[in-house]
N, C-alpha and C positions, 0 to 999 in steps of 0.2 A: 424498389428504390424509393426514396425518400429525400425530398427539396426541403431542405428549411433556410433559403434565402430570405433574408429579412424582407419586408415590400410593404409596401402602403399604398394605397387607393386614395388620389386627390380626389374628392367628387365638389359638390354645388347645389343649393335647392332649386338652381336653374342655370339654363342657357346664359352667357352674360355678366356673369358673377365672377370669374375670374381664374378657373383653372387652368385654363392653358399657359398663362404669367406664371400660377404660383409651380401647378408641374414643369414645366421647362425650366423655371429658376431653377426651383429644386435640386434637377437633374443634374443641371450645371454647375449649381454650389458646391455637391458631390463631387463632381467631379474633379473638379479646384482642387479640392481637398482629400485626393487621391482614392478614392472609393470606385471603383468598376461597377458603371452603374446599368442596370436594364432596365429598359424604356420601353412603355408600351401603353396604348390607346384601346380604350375600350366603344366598342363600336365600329363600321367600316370606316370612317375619316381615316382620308391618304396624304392629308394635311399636314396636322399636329404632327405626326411622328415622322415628318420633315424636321420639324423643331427640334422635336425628342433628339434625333442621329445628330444632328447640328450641338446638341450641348452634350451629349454624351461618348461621341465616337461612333456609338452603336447603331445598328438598324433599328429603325424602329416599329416595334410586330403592334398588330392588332389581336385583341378578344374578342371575338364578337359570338355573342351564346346563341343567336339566329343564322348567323350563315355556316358556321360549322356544327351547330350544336352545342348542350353545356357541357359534355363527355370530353368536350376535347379543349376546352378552356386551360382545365389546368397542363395538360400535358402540353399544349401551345407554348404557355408561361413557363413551364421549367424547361424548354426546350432554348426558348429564348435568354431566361435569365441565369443558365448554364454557366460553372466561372465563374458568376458575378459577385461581389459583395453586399449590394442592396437591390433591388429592383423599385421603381415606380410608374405606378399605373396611373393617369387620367383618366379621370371619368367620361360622360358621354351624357349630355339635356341636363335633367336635374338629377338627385341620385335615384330616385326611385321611378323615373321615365325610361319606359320601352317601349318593343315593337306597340304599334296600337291593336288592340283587345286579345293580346296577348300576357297580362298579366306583367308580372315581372320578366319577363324573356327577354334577356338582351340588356335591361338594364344595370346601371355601376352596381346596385344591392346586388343584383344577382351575383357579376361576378366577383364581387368582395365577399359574396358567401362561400363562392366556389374555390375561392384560391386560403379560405381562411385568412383574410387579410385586411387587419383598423383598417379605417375610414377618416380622414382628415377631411373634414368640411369647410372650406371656403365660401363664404359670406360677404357679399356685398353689402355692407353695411354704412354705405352715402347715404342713407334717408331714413335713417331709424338708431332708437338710441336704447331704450328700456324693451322695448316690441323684439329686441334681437332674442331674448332669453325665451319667450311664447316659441318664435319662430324655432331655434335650436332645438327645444324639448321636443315639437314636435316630430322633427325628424330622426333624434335618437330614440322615441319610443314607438316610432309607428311599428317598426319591425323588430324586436327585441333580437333578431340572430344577426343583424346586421351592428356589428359593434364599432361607433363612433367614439372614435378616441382621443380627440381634439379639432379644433375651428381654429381659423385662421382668417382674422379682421381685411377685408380690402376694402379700398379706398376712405378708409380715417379720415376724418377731417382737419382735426389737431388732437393736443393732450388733452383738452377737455372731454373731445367726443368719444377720446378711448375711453379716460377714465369712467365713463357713464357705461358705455359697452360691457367693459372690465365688471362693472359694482352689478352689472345687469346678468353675466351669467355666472356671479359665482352661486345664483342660486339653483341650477341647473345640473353644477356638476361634473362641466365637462371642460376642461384647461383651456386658455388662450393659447396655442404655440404659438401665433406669429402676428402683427399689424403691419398692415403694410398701406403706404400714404398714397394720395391720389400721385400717378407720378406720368405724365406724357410721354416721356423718352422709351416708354415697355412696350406702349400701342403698337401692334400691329396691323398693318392696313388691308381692308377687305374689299373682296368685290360681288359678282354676281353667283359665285358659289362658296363664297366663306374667307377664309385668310387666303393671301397671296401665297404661291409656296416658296420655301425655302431657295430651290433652285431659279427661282424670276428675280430675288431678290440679290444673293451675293453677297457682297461686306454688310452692306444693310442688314441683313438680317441675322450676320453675326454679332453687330454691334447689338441689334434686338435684343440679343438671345445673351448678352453681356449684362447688358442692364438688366433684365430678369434676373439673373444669377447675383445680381451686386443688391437688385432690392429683396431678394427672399433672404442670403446673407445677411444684409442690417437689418431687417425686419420680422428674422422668425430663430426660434431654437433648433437648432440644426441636431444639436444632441439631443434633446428631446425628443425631435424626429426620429430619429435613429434607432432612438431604444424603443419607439414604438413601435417602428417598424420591424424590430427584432422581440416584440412579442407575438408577431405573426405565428399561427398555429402551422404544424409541418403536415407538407402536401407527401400521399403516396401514391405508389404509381409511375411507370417510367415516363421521362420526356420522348415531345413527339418526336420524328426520326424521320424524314424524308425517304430513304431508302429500305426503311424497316416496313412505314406501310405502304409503299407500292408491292412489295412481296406482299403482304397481307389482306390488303383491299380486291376484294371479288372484281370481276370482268364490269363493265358495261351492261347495262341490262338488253335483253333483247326489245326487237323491234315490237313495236304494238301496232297491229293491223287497223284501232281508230281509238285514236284518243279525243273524240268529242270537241273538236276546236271546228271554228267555223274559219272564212278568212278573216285578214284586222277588221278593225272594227265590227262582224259580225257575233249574232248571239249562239251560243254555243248549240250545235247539232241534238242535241236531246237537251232542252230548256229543263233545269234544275239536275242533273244528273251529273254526277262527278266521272270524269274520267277515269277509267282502269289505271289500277298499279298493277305496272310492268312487271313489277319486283315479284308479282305472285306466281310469275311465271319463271321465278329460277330457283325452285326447291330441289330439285332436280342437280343430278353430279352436276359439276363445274370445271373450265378444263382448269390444267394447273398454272398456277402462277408463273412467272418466266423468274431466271433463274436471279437471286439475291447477288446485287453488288454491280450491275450490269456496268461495263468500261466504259468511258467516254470513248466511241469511234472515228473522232472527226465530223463525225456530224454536229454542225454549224446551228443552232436556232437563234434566230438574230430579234432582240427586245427593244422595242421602241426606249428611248429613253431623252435626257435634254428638257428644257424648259417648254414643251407645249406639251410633254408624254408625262409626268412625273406619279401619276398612281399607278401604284403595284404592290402587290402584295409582296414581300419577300419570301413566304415558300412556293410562291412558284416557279422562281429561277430554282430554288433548289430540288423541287420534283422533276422538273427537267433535267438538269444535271445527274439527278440517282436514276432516271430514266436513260441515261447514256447518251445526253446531249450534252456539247459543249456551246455555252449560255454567253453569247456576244451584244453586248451592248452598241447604239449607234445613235447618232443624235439624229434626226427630220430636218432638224433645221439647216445642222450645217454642212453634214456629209452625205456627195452626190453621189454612192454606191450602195448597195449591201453590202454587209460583213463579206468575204469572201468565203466562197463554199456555200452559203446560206441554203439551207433544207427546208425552213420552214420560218414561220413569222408572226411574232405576238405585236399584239400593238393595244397598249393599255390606254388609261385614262388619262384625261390633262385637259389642257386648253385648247384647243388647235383655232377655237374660233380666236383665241389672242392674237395667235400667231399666224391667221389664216393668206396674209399677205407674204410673208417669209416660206410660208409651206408652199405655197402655191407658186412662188420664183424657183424653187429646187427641182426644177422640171426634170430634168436628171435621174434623180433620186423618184419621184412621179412614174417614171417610166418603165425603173426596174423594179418598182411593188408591184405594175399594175401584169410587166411581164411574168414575173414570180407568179401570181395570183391565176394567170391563164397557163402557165404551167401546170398548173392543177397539185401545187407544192399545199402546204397545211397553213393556213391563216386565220388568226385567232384574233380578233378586234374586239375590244370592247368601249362601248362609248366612247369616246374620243379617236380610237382608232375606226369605228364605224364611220363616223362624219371625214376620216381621213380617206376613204376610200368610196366615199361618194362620188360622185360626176362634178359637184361641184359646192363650196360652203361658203354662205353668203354669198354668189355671184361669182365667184375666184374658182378658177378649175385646181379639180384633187384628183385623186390618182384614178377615178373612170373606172373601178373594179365593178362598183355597185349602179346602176343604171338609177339615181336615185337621186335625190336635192336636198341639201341640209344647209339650215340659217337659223341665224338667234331666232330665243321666243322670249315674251316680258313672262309667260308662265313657267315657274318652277315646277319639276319633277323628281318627286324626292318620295323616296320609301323604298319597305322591304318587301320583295317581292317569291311568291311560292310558282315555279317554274316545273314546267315539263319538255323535255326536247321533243319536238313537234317532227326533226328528220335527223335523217343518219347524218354525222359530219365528223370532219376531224377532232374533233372534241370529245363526241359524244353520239350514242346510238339513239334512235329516236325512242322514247319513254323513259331516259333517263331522270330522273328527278335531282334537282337541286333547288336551293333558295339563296337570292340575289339580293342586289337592291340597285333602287334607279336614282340617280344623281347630275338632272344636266336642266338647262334653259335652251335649250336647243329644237327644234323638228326637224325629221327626216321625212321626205315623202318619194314616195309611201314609204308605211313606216315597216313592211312586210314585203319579203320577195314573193313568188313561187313556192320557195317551199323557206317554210318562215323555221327561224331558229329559236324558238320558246313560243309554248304557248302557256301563259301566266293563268295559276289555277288563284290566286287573291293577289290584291284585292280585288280587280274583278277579273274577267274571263277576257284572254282577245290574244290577238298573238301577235306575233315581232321577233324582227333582226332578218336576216336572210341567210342559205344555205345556197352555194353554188361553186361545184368544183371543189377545193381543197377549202376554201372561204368558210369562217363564219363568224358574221358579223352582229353585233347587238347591242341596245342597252345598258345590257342586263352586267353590273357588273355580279362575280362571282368570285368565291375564293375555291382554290381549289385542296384544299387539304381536307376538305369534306368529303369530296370526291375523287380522291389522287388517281384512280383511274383513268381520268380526264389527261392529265400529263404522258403517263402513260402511252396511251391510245394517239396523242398528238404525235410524241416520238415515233411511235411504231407505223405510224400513216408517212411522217419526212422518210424514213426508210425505203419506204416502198413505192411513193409516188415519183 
């Protein structure tokens, strides 16, 4: 099979410079103007491609070449941008920033190399006039496979400042498609982990996402875009398939009788020694896969969702679902039950510390996670739904699952993280390996139960989240199309517990 949907890669020589404005206009401009457009963010941010779905109709999927790997970049992207008539991808820091001392992994280069897909560079160009042309060159020759196919001027000052920009890269080489004027009304407002999301904001951030769409519109070549985007080289290889790789994807690995962790904060059990991979213990037959196509049974898996839950990855509802769940959404905030039937219970990222006064009144609602949870049903929290399930956040009682204290921190935690399952859980057998990342201003203490739910092999060594009962709680968020096993293994645990 072979994808040749047009697509372009917004990137940026950094953070700050204006891609999220010019990809969401974009998106939307497209849209206007009748093109079925796929939207999609490179990196884990569960942000932006709030924006993205907001101007396109569509979900908006993440790339990201560290948590799934780059094998699966492209098959992600044409699974998503399936039907479509264009796709566009935002980039992620600058374009050539990734995981750290990992090279390019993870960065916009990378995967503008992976998907064969120009590069439109957005340049903040408020404090420089002739210096723009040095700065461009630089970034279209550092890597010659990375093919930059036009820049896009933000925040201009006036006609003069273009016209110097304009005389400054036609020595360079590489088109102007767009200028676009310092303009207030695009701002998006941020807080202690990045843009507000879409679901906090409402009309607001539709009309946001309006003005983007009206200033990339008067400010850029729309056809020009287009036909760039449609010199995009064609992908082969089938799109990814929810239900294809849970047939395909091996078991769980088995249990590892020591994997070298200490408790949190301690130094790891054998000082410089990596722990065993599990994986070397499954050369050996395998049992078979369970049977392709598996029916929705009535069984219930109820998804955090509403304005304090809003990160998730979209193939996880959907590996649930080809796993033979049926994938119910419910808001914390405002409804005092579970889904009815509920079997089991994911509970992703968001804000709860925003909302930690509204969470904390839904005593109701408090009552039947914390009953679920002693039922020994399957519970899947990550960050946000960890501190959901503490004893209490900020001072405010939460649902009492975790014997545990979660409150804001002024320090940031942020990065990607290499993981090992430290115990057996609904999720996951202990030595499973996956790679995360961590994304919160928050502590929990202790940040580890009894038997802790990863123990992080970089950046450095220590473990975290907790295992108990059906429960397991962590940081760590994870995507799971890297490991569809994981889905899997959830379902088949709600079955049986």
């Amino acid at each position: 099979m072979v994808s040749s949907v047009p697509r372009l890669v917004i990137a940026a020589p950094s953070s700050g410079s204006g891609k999220t404005t010019v990809a969401t206009g974009l998106m939307a401009a497209l849209s206007a103007r009748g093109f079925a457009v796929s939207p999609h963010k490179v990196g884990p941010d569960y942000i932006d491609p709030g924006y993205h779905a907001l101007a396109t109709g569509r979900v908006g999927r993440n790339l990201d070449a560290y948590l799934c790997g780059p094998e699966l970049v492209a098959p992600l992207f044409a699974h998503g941008a399936d039907g479509c008539d264009i796709a566009v991808v935002e980039g992620v820091m600058g374009l050539y920033d990734g995981a750290a001392g990992e090279g390019e992994l993870a960065s916009t280069a990378q995967v503008a190399k992976l998907l064969r897909a120009p590069v439109v560079l957005v340049v903040d160009a408020s404090s420089q006039s002739r210096s723009v042309a040095a700065l461009v060159h630089g970034f279209v020759s550092w890597d010659p496979e990375v093919r930059v196919g036009g820049v896009i001027l933000n925040k201009v000052a006036s006609d003069r400042h273009e016209g110097l920009l304009r005389e400054a890269l036609d020595s360079v080489g590489v088109p102007v498609l767009g200028v676009l004027r310092r303009a207030a009304q695009v701002e998006t407002p941020s807080r202690h982990l990045g843009l507000v999301p879409v679901a906090e904001r409402g009309a607001v951030a539709v009309e946001a996402v309006s003005a983007m769409a009206a200033q990339v519109a008067g400010g850029c070549d729309l056809s020009a875009l287009v036909s760039l985007a449609r010199s995009a080289g064609p992908l082969a290889g089938a799109g990814w398939d929810a239900g294809e790789v849970l047939v395909s994807s091996p078991p769980p690995p088995l249990p590892s009788p020591t994997l070298g962790f200490a408790r949190a904060g301690g130094p790891p059990s054998s000082p410089g020694a990596a722990p065993p991979d599990p994986r070397s213990a499954l050369d050996g037959p395998r049992p078979q896969a369970p049977p392709e196509g598996v029916p929705p049974d009535g069984l219930v898996v109820a998804v955090a969702g509403g304005a304090a839950f809003t990160f998730s990855y979209a193939e996880h509802g959907e590996l649930l679902s080809a796993a033979g769940a049926e994938v119910v959404t419910f808001d914390p905030l405002r409804d005092e039950e579970l889904p009815e039937g509920t079997a089991g219970l994911v509970i992703g990222g968001g804000f709860p510390e925003v909302y930690a006064s509204e969470l904390s009144a839904n005593e109701s609602l408090r009552k039947a996670v914390a009953e679920l949870a002693l039922s020994g049903a399957p519970v899947a929290a990550e960050c946000a739904g960890l501190l959901y399930l503490c004893r209490e956040l900020d001072g405010l009682p939460m649902c009492g699952v975790l014997d545990a204290s979660a409150r804001m921190s002024e320090r940031l935690t942020l990065g990607y993280r290499d993981a090992v399952a430290v115990s057996d859980s609904a999720l996951a057998a202990a030595g499973t390996r996956m790679r995360g990342h961590e994304f919160h201003r928050t502590v929990v203490e202790p940040g580890a139960g009894d038997a802790p739910a990863w123990g992080m092999r970089a950046p450095e060594r220590r473990v975290e989240g907790f295992v108990q009962r059906g429960v397991h709680a962590s940081y760590l968020h994870t995507h799971w199309a890297s490991e569809p096993g994981v889905a899997r293994r959830f379902v088949e645990r709600c079955r049986t517990s």
